[in-house]
N, C-alpha and C positions, 0 to 999 in steps of 0.2 A: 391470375397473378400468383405467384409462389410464393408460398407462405415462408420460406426459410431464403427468399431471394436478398442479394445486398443492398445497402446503401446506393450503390451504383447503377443496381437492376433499376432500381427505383425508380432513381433521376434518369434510368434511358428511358423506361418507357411512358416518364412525366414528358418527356420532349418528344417523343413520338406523337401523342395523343395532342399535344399543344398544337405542333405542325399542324399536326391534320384539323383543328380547331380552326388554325389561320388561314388554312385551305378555304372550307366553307365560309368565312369570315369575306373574303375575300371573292370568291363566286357571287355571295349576296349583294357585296356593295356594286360589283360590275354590272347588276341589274338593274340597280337602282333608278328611277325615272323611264324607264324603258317600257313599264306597263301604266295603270291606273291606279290612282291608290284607293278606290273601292274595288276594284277587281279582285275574285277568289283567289288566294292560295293556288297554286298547281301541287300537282301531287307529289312534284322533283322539290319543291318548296318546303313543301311539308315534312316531307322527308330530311332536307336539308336541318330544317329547327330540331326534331325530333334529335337527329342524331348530334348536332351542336349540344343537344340539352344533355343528353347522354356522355357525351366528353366532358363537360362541366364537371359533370355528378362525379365520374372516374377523376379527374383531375384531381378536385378534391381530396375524393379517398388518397388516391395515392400520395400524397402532401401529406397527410394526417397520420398513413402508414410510413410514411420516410421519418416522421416526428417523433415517432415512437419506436420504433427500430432504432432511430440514434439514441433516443435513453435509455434502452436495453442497453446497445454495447456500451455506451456510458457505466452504466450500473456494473456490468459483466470486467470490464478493465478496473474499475475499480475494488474488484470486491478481491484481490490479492492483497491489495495495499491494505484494505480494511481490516483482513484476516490479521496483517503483519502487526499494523499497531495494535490489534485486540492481544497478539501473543505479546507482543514484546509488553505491553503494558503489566499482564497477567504476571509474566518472570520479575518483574524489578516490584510486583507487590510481593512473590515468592522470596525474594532475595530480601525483603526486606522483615518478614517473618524471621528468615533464616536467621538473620542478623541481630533480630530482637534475641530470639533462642539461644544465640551464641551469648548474648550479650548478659544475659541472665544463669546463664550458666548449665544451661543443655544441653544435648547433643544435635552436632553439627546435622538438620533433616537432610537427606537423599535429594536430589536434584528434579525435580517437578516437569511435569512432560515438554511444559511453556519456557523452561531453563534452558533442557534440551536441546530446543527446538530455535533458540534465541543464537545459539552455538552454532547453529548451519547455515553455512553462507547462502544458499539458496533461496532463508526466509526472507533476508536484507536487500539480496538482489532487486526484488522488485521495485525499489527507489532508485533503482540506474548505480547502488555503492557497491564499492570492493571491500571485503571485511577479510581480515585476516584469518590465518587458521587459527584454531582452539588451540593451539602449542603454545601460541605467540600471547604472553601477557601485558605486551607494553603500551600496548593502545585503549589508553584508560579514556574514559568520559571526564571531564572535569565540572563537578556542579557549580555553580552560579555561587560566588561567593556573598552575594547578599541573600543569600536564603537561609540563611542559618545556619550554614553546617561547614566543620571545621577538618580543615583537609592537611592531611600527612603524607608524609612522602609514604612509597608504596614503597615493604618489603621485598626483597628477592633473596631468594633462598638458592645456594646454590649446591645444597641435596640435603635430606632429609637428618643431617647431625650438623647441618651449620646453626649456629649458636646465634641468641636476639641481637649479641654484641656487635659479631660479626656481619649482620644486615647493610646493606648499604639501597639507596632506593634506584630503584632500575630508572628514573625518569634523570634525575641530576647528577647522581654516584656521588651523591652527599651519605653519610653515615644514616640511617633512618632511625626516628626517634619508636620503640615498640611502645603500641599502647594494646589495650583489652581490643580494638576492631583490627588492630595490624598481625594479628595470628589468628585471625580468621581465614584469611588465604593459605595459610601453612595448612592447616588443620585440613581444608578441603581439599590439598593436596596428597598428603598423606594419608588421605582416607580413599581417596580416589586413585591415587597410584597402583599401578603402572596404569590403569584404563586412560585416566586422563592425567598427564605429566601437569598439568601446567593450570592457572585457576581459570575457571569459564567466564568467559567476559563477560556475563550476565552480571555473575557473583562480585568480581573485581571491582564492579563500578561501586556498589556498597560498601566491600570489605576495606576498601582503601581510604573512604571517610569514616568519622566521628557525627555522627548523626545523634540529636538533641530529642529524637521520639520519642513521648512516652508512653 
């Protein structure tokens, strides 16, 4: 049997070995009553159980080898989605640093590999989603308003000398009220300009609330 055969190999040649199982199954009953039942074994007999017992044994295995092959590829299919939540989790604790820092009156940290990497559509894909480009800021996450935390319309800056007054928020095109977390998107824009025009959707989901942290 081959050690890298599929799922498929498997179950062909669990049906082969079955068949051939019901073969001899079926020889033995055909004889049945035809001799003595103290009469020896013949040696076509013998043979016969022998190699029944042998199909058992393989049957087996291979059942136990199809069992464990499928929780490999199990594990193997899953271990994209595992990676994703591990990164996406790692960025929205990153962003959430970031936020403290700003919020305390630091400097804006550099964007963390797990930020990055939250930014490319590729890591999202494996949940079957379409995720926009990094340009595109309007596809905000919206937190759960019974958790605490107090949500503002998002800024939009429409280049780097529009003024707090002038803000209006890209979601309603209502005027947007600035607060100390609403120029936190500005700030990573202009720090990042030209590389990235627009705030990384990692960052965005933070910047755009008022988060209670201490």
């Amino acid at each position: 049997m081959n050690a890298h055969c599929s799922v498929s190999d498997i179950e062909t040649e669990a049906l082969i070995v079955t068949l051939s199982l019901i073969d001899i199954q079926d020889v033995e009953a055909s004889r049945k009553g035809k001799s003595r039942e103290d009469a020896a074994l013949t040696d076509e007999e013998v043979a016969f159980n022998i190699q029944a017992e042998n199909m058992k044994t393989s049957l087996a295995t291979l059942q136990d080898y199809r069992f464990a092959l499928s929780i490999d590829e199990a594990l193997q299919a899953d271990t994209a989605t595992l990676s994703a939540i591990s990164t996406i989790n790692q960025a929205e604790l990153d962003d959430h640093l970031a936020a403290l820092a700003l919020e305390r009156g630091h400097d804006l940290p550099f964007r963390t590999h797990s930020q990055r990497l939250l930014e490319r559509t590729e890591l999202l894909s494996e949940f079957g989603s379409t995720t926009t480009s990094n340009t595109d800021i309007t596809d905000v996450v919206e937190p759960n308003s019974d958790e605490g935390v107090e949500i503002f319309c998002i800024p939009h800056h429409g280049g780097q000398t529009a003024s707090p007054e002038a803000m209006n928020c890209i979601i309603c095109g209502d005027p947007a009220r600035p607060s100390a977390h609403g120029i936190y998107a500005s700030q990573w824009m202009k720090r990042f300009t030209p590389y990235d025009a627009a705030v990384s959707p990692s960052l965005s989901r933070v910047s755009s609330h008022s988060f209670h942290w201490t």
